[in-house]
Z-matrix of the N, CA and C atoms (Angstrom, degrees):
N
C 1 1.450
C 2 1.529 1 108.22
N 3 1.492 2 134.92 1 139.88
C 4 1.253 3 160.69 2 159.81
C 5 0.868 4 112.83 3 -81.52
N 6 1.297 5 111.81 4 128.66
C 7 1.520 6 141.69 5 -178.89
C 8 1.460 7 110.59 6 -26.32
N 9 1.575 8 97.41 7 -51.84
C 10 1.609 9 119.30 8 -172.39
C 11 1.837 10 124.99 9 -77.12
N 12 2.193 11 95.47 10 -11.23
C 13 1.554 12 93.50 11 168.09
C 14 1.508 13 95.26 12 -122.44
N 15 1.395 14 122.62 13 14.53
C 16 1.656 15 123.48 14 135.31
C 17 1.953 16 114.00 15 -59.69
N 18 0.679 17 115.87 16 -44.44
C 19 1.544 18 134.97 17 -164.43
C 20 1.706 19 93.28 18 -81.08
N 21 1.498 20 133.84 19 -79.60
C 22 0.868 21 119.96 20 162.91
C 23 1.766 22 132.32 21 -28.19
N 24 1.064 23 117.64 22 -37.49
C 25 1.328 24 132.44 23 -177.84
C 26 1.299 25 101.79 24 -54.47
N 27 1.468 26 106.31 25 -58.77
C 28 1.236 27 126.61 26 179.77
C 29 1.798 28 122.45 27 -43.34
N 30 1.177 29 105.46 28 -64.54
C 31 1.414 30 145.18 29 -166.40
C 32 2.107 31 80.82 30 -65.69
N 33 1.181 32 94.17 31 -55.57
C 34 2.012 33 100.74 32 -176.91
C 35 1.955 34 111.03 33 -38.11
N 36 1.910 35 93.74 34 -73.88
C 37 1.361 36 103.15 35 -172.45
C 38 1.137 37 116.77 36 -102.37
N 39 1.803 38 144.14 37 -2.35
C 40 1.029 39 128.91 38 172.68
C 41 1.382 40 133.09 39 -38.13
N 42 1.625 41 117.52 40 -65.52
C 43 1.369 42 108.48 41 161.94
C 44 1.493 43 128.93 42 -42.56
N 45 1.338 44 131.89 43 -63.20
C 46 1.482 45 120.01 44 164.11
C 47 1.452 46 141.03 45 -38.59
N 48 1.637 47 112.80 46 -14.03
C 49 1.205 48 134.06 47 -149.58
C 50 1.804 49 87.35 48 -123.36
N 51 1.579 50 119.82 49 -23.36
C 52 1.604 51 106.48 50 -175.18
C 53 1.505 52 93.95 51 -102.79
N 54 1.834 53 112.43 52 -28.05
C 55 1.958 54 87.23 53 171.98
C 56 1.354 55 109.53 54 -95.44
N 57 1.399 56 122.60 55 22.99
C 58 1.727 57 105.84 56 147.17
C 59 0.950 58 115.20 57 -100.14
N 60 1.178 59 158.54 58 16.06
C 61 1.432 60 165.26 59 137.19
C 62 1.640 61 114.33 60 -71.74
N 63 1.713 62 101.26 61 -49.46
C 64 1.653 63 81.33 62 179.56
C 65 1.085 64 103.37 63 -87.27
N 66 1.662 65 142.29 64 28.75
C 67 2.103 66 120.39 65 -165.06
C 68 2.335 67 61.99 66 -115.60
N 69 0.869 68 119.12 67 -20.37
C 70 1.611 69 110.12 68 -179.27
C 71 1.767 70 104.51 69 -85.74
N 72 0.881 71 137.43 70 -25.00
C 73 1.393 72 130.23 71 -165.47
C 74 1.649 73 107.62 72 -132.03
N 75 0.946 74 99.02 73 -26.24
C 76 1.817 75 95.70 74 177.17
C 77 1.853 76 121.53 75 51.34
N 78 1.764 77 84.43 76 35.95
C 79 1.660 78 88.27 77 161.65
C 80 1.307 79 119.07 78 -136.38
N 81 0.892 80 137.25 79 130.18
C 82 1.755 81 139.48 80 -175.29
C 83 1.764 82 82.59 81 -60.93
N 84 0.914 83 110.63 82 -86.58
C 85 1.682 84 106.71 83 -141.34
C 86 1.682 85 101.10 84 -51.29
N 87 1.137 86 123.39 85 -31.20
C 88 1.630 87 122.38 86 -156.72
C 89 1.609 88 84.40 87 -95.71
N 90 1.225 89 128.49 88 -17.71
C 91 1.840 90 112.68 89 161.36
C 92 1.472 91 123.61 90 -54.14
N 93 1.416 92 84.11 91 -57.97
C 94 1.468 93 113.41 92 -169.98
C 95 2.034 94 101.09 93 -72.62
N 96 1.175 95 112.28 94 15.16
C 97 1.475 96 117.04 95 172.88
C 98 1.365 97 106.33 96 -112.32
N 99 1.312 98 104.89 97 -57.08
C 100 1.490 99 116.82 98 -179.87
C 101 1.546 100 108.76 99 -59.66
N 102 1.401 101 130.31 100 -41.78
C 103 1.330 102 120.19 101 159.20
C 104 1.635 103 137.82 102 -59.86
N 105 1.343 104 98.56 103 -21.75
C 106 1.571 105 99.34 104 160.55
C 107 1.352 106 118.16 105 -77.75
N 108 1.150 107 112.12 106 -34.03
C 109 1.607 108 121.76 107 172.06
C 110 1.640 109 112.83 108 -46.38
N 111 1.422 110 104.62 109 -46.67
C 112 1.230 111 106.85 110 -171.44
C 113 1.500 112 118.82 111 -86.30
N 114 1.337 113 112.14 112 -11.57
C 115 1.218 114 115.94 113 163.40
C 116 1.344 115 130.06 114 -71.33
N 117 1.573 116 103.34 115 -31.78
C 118 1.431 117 120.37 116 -179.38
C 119 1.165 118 129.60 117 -81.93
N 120 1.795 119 105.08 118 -35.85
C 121 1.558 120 108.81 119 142.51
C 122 1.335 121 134.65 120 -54.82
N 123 1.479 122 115.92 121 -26.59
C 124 1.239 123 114.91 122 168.74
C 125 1.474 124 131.08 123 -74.64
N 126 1.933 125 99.81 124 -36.68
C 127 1.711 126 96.01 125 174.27
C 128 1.470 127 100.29 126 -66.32
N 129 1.738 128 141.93 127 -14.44
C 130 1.133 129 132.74 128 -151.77
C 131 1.599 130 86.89 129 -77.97
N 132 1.446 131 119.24 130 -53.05
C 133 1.705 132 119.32 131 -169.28
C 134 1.566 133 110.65 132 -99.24
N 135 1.280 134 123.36 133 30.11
C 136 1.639 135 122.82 134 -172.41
C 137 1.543 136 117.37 135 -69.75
N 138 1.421 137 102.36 136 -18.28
C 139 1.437 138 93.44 137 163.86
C 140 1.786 139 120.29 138 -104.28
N 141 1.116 140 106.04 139 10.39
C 142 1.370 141 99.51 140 168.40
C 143 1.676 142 107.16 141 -116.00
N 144 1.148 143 132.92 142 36.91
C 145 1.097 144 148.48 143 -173.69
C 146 1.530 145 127.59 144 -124.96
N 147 1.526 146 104.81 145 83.11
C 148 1.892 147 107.98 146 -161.74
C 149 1.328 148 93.84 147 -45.84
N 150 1.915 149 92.82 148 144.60
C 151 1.668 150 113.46 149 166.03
C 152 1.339 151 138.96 150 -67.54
N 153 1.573 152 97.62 151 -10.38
C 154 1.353 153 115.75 152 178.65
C 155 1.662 154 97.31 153 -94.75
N 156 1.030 155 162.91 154 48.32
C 157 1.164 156 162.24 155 -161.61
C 158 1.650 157 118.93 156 140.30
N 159 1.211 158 94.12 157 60.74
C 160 2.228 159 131.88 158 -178.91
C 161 1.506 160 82.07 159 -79.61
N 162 1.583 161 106.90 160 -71.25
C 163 1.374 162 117.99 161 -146.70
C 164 1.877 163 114.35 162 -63.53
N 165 1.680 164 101.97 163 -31.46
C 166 1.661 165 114.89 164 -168.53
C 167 1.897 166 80.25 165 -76.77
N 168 1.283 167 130.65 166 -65.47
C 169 1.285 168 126.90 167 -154.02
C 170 1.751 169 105.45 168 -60.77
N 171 1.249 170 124.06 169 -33.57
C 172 1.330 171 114.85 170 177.42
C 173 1.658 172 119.43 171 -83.50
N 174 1.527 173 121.10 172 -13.37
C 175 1.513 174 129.19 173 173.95
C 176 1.178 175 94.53 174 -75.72
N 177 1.600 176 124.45 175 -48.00
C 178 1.498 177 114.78 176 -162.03
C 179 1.458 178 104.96 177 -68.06
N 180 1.457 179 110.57 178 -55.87
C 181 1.854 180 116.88 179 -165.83
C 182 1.650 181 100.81 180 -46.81
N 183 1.745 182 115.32 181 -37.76
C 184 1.407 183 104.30 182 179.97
C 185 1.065 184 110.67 183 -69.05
N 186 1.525 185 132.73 184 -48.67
C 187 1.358 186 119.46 185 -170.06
C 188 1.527 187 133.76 186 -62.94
N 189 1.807 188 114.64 187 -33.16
C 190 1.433 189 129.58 188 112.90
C 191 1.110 190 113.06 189 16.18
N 192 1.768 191 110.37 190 -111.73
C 193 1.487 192 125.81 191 -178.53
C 194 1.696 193 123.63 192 -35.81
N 195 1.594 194 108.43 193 -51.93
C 196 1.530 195 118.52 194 167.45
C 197 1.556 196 89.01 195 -44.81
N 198 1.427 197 124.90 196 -91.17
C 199 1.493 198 116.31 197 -151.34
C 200 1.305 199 112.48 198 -39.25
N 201 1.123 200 127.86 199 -45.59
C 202 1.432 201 137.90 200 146.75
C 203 1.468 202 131.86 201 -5.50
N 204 1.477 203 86.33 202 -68.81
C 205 1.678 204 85.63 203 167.10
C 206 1.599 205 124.17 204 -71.75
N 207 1.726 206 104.94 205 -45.89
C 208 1.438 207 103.58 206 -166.99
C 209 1.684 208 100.07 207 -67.59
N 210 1.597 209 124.61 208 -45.25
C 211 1.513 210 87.28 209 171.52
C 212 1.660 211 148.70 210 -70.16
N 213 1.383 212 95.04 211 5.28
C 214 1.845 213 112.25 212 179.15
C 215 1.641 214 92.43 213 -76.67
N 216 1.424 215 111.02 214 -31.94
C 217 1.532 216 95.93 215 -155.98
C 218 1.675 217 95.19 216 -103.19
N 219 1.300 218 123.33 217 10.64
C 220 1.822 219 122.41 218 174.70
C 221 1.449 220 90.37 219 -87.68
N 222 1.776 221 102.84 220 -36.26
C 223 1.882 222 102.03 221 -146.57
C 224 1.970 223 92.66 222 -61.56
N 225 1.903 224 105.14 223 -47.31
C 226 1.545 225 93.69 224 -164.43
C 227 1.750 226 103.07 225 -90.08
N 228 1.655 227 122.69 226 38.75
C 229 1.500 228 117.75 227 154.15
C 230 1.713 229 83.55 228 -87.88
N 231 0.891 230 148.76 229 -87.28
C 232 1.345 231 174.37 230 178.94
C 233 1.933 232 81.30 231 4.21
N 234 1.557 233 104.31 232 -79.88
C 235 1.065 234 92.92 233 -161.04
C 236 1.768 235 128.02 234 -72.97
N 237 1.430 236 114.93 235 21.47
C 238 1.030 237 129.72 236 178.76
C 239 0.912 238 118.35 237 -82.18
């Protein structure tokens, strides 16, 4: 994959991919975290990532990452 159908990719699902994360978490900033995350995990594996399934691998890694976050942030209410 090229930089430029990394970028497209981008430019494709970003919007759909930042209001399913925030209509799930209901925070601007911790969306807009979790979506860089998932981008960055993705340029990390973009070439081992079939082209026919961009869209399933970046919904999942976000939804992933979200669970991710909200249980890091139950675990340290807990430990407070």
């Amino acid at each position: 994959m090229t930089i430029a159908e990394y970028n497209d990719t981008v430019d494709k699902y970003s919007d759909n991919l930042y209001r399913f994360v925030l209509k799930n978490i209901k925070d601007i900033d911790k969306a807009k975290d979790i979506l860089q995350d998932t981008y960055l995990k993705f340029w990390e594996k973009k070439d081992n990532v079939n082209q026919a399934k961009i869209k399933t691998y970046l919904f999942t890694t976000a939804y992933h990452t979200l669970i991710d976050v909200v249980r890091r942030e139950k675990k340290d209410l807990l430990t407070m």
